[in-house]
C-alpha positions as CSV (number, residue, x, y, z in Angstrom):
1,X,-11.7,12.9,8.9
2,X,-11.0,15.2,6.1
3,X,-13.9,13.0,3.7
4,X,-15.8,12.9,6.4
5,X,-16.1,16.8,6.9
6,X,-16.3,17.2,2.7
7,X,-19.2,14.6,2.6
8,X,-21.1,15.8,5.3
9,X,-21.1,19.7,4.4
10,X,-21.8,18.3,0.8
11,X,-25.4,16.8,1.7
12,X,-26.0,19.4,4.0
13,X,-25.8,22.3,0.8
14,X,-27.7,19.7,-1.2
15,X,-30.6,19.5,1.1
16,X,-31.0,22.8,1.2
17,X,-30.7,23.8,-2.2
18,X,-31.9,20.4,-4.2
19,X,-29.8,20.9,-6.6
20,X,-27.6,18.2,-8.5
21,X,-25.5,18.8,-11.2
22,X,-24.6,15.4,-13.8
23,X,-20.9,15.5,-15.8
24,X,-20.8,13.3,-19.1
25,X,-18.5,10.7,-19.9
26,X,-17.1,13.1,-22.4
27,X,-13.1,12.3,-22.6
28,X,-13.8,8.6,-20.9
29,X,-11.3,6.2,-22.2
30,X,-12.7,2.8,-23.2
31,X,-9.5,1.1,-24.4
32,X,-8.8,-2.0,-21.6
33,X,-5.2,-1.0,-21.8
34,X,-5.2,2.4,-21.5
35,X,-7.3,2.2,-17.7
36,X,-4.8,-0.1,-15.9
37,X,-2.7,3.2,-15.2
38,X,-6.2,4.6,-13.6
39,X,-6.5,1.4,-12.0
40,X,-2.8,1.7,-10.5
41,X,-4.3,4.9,-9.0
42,X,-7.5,4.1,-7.8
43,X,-6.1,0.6,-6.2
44,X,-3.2,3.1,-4.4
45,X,-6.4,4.9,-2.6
46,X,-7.8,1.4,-1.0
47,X,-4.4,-0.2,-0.7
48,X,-4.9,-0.2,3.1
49,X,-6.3,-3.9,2.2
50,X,-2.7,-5.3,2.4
51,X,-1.6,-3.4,5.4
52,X,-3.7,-5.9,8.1
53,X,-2.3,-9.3,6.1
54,X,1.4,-8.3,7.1
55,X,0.6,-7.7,10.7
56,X,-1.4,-11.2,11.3
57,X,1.0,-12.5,13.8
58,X,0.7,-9.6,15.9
59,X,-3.6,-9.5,15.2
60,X,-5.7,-11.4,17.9
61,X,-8.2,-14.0,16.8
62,X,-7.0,-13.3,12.9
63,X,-9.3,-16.1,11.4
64,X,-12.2,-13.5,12.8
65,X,-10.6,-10.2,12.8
66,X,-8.6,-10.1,9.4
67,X,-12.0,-10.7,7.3
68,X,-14.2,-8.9,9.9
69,X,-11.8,-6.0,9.4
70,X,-10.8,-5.6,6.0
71,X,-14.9,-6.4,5.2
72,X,-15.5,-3.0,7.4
73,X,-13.2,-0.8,6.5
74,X,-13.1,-1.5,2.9
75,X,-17.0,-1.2,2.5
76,X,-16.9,2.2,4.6
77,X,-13.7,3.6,2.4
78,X,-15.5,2.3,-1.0
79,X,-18.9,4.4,0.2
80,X,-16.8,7.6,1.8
81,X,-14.8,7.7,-1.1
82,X,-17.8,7.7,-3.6
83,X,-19.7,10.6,-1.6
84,X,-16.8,12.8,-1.4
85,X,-16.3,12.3,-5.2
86,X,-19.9,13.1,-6.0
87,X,-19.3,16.2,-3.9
88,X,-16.3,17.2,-6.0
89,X,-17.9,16.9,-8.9
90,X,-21.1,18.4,-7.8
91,X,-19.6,21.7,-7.0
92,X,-16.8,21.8,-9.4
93,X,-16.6,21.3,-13.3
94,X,-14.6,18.6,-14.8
95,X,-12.4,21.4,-15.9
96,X,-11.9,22.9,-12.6
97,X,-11.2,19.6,-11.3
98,X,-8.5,18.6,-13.7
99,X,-6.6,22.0,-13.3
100,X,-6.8,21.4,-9.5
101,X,-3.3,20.9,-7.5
102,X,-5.4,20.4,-4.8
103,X,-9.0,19.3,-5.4
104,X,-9.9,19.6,-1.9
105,X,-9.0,23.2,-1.2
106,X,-10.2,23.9,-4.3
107,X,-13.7,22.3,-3.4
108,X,-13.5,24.3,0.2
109,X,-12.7,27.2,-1.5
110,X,-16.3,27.0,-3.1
111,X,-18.0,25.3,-0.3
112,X,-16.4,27.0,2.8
113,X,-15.1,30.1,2.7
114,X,-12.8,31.4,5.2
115,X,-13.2,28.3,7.4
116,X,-11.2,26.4,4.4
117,X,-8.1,27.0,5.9
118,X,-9.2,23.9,8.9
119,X,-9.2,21.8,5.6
120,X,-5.2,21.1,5.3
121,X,-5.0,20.3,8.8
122,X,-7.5,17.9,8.5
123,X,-5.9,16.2,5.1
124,X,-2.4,15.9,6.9
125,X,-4.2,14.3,9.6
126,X,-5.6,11.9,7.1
127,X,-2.1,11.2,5.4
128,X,0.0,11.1,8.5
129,X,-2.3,8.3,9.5
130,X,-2.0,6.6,6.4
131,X,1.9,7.1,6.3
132,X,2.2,5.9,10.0
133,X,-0.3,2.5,8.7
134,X,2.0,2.0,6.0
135,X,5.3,2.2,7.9
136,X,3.9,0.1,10.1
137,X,2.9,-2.5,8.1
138,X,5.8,-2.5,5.6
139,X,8.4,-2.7,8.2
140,X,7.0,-6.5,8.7
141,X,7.9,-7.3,5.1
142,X,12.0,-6.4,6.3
143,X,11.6,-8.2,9.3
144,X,10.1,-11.7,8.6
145,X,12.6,-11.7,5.2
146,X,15.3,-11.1,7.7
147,X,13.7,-14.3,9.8
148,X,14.6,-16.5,6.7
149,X,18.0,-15.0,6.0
150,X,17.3,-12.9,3.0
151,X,18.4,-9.3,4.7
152,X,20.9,-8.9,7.7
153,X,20.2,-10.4,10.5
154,X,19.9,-7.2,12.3
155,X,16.3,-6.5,10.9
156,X,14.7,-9.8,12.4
157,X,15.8,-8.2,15.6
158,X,12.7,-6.3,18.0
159,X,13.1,-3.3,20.3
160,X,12.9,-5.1,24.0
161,X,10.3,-2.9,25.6
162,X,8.2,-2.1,23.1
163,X,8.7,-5.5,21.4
164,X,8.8,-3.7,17.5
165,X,10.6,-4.5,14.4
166,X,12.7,-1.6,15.1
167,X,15.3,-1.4,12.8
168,X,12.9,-2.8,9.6
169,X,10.6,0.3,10.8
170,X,13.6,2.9,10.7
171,X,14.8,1.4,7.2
172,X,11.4,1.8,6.0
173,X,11.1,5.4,7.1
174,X,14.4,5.9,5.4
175,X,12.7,4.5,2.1
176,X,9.9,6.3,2.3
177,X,12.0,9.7,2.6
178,X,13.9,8.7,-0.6
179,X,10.9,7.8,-2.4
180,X,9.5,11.0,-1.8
181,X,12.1,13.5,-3.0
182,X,10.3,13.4,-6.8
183,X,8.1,15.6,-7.6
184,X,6.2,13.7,-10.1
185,X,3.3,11.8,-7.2
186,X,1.8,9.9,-10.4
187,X,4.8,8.7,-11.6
188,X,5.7,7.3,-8.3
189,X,2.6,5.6,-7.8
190,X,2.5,4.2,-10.8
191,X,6.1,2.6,-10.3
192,X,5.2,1.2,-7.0
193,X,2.0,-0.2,-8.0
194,X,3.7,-2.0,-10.7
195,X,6.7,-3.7,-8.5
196,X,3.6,-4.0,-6.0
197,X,1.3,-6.3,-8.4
198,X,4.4,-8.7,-9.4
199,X,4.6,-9.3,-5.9
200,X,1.6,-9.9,-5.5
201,X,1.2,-11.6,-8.4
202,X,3.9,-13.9,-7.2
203,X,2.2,-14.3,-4.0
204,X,-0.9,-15.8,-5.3
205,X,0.9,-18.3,-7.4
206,X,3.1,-19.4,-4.2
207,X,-0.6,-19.4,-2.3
208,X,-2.2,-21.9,-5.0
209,X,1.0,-23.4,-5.2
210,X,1.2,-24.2,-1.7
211,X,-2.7,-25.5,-1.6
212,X,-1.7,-28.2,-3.8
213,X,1.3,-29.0,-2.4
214,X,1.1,-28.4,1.1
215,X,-2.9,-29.6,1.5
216,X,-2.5,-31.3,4.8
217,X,-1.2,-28.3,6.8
218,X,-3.4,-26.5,9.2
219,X,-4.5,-23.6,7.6
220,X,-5.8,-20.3,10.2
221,X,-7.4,-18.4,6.7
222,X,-8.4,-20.1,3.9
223,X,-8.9,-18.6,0.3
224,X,-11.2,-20.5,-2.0
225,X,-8.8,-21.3,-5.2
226,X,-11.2,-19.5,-7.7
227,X,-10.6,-16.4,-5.5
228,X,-6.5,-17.4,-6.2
229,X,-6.9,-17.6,-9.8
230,X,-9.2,-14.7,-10.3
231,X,-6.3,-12.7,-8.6
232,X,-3.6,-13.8,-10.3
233,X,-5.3,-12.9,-13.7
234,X,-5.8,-9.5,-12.1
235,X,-1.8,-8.6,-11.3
236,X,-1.0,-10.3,-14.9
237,X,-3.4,-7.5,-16.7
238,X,-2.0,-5.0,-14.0
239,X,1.6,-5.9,-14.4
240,X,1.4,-6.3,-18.5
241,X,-1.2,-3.7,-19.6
242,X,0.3,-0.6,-18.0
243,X,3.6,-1.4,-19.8
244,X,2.2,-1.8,-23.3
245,X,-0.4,0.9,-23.2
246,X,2.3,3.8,-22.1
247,X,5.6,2.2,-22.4
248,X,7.8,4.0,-19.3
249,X,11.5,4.2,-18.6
250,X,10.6,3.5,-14.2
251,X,9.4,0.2,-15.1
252,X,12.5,-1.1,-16.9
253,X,14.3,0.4,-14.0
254,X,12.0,-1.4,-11.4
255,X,12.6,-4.8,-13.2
256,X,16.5,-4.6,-12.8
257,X,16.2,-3.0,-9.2
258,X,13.9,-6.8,-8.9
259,X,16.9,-8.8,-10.8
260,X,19.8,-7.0,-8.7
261,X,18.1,-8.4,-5.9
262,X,18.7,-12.0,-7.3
263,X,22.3,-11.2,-7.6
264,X,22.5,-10.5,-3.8
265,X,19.9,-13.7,-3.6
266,X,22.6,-16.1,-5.0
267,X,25.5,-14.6,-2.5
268,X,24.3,-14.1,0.2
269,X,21.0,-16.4,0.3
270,X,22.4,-19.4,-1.7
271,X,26.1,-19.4,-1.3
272,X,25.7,-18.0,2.4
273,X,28.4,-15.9,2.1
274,X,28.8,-14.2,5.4
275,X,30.6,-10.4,6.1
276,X,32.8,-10.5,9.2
277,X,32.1,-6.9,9.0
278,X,27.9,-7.2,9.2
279,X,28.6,-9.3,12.3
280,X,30.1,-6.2,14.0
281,X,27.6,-4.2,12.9
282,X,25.0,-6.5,14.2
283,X,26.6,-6.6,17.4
284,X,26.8,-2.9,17.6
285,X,23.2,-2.4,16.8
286,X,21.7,-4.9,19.1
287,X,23.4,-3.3,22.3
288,X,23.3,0.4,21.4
289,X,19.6,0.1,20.6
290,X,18.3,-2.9,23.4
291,X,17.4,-4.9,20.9
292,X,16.5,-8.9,20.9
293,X,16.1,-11.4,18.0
294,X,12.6,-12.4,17.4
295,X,11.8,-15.9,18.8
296,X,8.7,-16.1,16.0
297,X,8.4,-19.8,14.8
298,X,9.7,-19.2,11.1
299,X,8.1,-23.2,10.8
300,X,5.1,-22.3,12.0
């Protein structure tokens, strides 16, 4: 709503005044390496792309819907996103824009006037809906691993009215919180996008894995395999790159966070090791908060 306000006040000043105003490329980095961090960022702003492939079970018709969908919305954020950046860049200098701690205000400062201060409610209104997408989404991830045994039972489980991944949503929430408290947003990013891309990485090798493998199974969506390789090639430069051109202490961190989580793989995954006390606590859960386990075909 927020771009949608910025983009259409933008062409309105331009048609009245015809006036356009070109930066340079001054300051443009060229090195391949050095741009994976800008790709990190520009990949966060569309990274509603993955939200719609963790909710597939609960998505009618998916084999139309899922392309149909992601086809739409990506080709309406790529063209919103462009326009409102040629907007910002119109009416403010690169200077101006760099020095910004919020661009937006900054740009409705110069465009607006008074009537700027309807600009933040608009923006939260944009990132609560994004924050409520990705919550929604993420919490999936929690409850299908909880399907196959790899987190307590207790996030497999749904609310029985509302028939949601309850507890996988409130953990996620509780994540999210966490995530938050630094101050550093780039850093963050950066961090996630790089834990995000070996997963996905590691995703498109299981998905060409399981094509050659697995060929007979009936398939709802099917990926060409040049699409699969061309990915893969794409999470190796985004995993590697970023950690060669500006070597960080968060990624070292995120890669032993990734191996502790073999070490809990091994007990409680391969071993099956079982906690008498998790067992209460399941128990405890499932009646306080109504909840059910999820009768999802795992085989399926």
């Amino acid at each position: 709503m927020a771009l949608m306000v910025i983009t259409i006040i933008f062409f309105i000043q331009r048609l009245i005044i015809c006036f356009t105003s070109i930066h340079t490329k001054i300051g443009t980095a060229n090195n391949p390496l050095s741009i994976s961090l800008a790709f990190y960022s520009g990949l966060w702003a569309y990274g509603g792309w993955a939200s719609l492939n963790s909710v597939t079970e609960e998505l009618k018709n998916p084999k139309r819907n899922l392309w149909l969908s992601i086809v739409v919305a990506l080709s309406s954020v790529i063209i919103l996103y462009l326009l409102t950046n040629i907007s910002y860049f119109t009416v403010m200098s690169k200077a101006e824009l760099l020095s910004s701690d919020a661009v937006a205000m900054t740009w409705g400062e110069a465009v607006l006037g008074p009537a700027v201060r309807a600009l933040p409610i608009l923006v939260s209104f944009s990132a609560l809906g994004s924050a409520n997408a990705t919550i929604y989404a993420s919490g999936r991830y929690f409850t299908v691993g909880a399907r196959y045994g790899y987190l307590p039972e207790i996030f497999s489980c749904i609310q029985k009215q509302r028939l949601t991944p309850l507890p996988s949503i409130v953990l996620m929430t509780i994540l999210s919180i966490v995530y938050c408290i630094p101050s550093n947003i780039g850093n963050l990013i950066d961090f996630v996008s790089f834990v995000a891309w070996v997963f996905f990485g590691l995703t498109f090798l299981a998905t060409i894995f399981c094509k050659f493998t697995k060929a007979k199974v009936d398939r709802v969506i099917k990926v060409p395999i040049p699409v699969i390789i061309f990915m893969i090639l794409v999470s190796i430069y985004l995993v590697i790159a970023p950690v060669i051109s500006s070597p960080n202490i968060g990624y070292l961190v995120a890669l032993i966070i990734m191996l502790v989580g073999l070490v809990f793989y091994y007990l409680f995954v391969f071993r099956e090791i079982q906690l008498n006390l998790m067992k209460k606590i399941n128990k405890f859960l499932l009646k306080r908060f109504n909840l059910t386990m999820s009768t999802v075909n795992t085989e399926a």
